[in-house]
Every structure is written in structure tokens, then in C-alpha cells.
C-alpha positions in Angstrom: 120.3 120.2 61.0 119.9 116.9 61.5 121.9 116.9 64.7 119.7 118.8 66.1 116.8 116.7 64.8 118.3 113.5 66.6 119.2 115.7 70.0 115.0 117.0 69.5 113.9 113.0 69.3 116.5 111.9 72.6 115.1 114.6 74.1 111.1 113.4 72.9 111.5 110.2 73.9 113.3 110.7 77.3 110.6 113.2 78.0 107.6 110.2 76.8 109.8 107.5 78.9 109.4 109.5 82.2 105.7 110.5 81.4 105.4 106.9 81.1 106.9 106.0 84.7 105.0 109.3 86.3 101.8 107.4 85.1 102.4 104.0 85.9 103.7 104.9 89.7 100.3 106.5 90.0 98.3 104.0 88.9 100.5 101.7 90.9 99.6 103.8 94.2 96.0 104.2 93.2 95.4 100.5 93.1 97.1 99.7 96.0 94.8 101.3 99.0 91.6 99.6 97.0 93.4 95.9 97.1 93.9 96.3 100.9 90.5 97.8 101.3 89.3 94.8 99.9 91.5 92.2 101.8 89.9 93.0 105.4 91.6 90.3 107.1 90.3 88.2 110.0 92.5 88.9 113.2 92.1 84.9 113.8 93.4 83.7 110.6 96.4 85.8 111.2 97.2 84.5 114.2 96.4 80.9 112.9 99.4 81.3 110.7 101.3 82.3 113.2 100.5 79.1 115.6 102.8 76.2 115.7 102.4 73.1 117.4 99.1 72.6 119.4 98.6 76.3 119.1 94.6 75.7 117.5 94.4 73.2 120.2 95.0 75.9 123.0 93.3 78.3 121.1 89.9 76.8 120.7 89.6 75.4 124.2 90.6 79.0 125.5 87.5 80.3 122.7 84.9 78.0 124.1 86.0 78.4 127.7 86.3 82.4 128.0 84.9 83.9 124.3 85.2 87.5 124.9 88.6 87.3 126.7 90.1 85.4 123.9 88.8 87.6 120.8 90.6 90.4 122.4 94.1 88.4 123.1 93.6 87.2 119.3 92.9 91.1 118.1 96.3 92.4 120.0 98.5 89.6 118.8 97.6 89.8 115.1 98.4 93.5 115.7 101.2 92.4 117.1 102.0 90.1 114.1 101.3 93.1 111.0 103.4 94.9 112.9 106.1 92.5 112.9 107.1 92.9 116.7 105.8 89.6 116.8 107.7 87.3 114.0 108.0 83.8 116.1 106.0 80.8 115.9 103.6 80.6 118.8 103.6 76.8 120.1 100.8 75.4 122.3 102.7 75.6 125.5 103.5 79.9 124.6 99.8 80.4 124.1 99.1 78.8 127.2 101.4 80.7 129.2 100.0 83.6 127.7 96.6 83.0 128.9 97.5 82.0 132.3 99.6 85.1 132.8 96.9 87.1 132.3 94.4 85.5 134.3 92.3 83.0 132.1 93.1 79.4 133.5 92.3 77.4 130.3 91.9 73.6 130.9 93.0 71.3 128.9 92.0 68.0 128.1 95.6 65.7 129.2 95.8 61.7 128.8 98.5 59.9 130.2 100.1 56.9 128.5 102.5 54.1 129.8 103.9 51.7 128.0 102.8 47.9 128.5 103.9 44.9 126.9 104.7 46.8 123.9 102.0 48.8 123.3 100.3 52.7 125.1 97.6 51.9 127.6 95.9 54.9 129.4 97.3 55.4 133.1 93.0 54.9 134.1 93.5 51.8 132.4 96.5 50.3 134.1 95.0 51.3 137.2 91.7 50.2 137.0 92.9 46.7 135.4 95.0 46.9 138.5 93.2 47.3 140.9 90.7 44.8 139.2 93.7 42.2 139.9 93.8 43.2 143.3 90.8 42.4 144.3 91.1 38.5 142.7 93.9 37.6 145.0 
């Protein structure tokens, strides 16, 4: 009899252990379409995490420049990056090449340095002080 009795409780308590996993999976998949309900996510800060180096540069001037181009370049690639066809870092230069190919010429603002006597002078400044020089003599 008390084999039985002991076979009766393994039995109990494997039966109380699953119950226990049934519920918790449920709650588990309950709770999981309110969190992403709640986390509606910006399409920009997506792709801001995406962007490497002068990325935020390229991708303000191309927002101020052409607005309603560029919200729906940033909508397709944060699609692009849930989706994870679209895993890289996306540098300046990419971004800009992106734009261009599709049409939107975004300027951007360039400076040219030359070294001088040690130190970076803008190229306007050389040549200004140059020709400055040029007309003394």
C-alpha cells in the first residue's frame, strides 16, 4: 500500500509541476504583446543606432533639406533594420550614397584644411592671406 501511495504522490506532483509550466508559459505570452504594444518605437531612433560615423551629420542635413523624402527613407530602413536584412553600421559616406542614388542631392557643409607651419589653416585662408601677399609686392 504504501507503494502505491508514493507512485499516487510522483504522479501528484509531476501532474502540479506541468500545471505549473502550462501557467507560467501563458502568462509569459500574455505579457509579451502588451510590453511591445507599449514600446511603439520611433523609426528614427532605430536608425540612429544603426548610424556610425557622420551618419546624424548626413542625416539631419538631408531632414532639413528635403523633410518628407527623408521620413520615408528613415521609415523603410528601420524596417529594414527589425527585420534584420539590414545588420551593418551605416557610416556617413553609405547614407549619402543612399540619398543620392535615389535622387535627393544633399549638400553638405565641407572645409578644407592644409597644414602650415605646424598647425591647420582653412584653404580660404591660405588663399586669401595669399593673395593679400600678392598684392604687397
Amino acid at each position: 500500500m504504501t507503494d502505491e501511495d508514493s507512485e499516487l504522490q510522483r504522479l501528484q506532483a509531476k501532474r502540479l509541476a506541468e500545471m505549473q509550466k502550462n501557467i507560467s508559459s501563458r502568462d509569459d505570452t500574455v505579457k509579451t504583446p502588451e510590453t511591445s504594444e507599449e514600446k511603439t518605437v520611433n523609426p528614427r531612433d532605430v536608425l540612429i543606432k544603426q548610424l556610425g560615423f557622420r551618419g546624424l551629420e548626413v542625416l539631419t542635413n538631408a531632414e532639413s533639406q528635403f523633410p518628407n523624402e527623408t521620413k520615408m527613407v528613415v521609415v523603410k530602413l528601420s524596417e529594414l533594420i527589425k527585420s534584420g536584412e539590414l545588420n551593418e553600421s551605416i557610416d556617413g559616406g553609405k547614407l549619402l550614397g543612399l540619398f543620392r542614388s535615389i535622387g535627393l542631392s544633399v549638400r553638405m557643409n565641407t572645409k578644407i584644411n592644409i597644414q602650415q607651419d605646424g598647425k591647420f589653416v582653412s584653404l580660404t585662408d591660405k588663399l586669401s592671406n595669399k593673395s593679400k601677399d600678392d598684392d604687397v609686392q
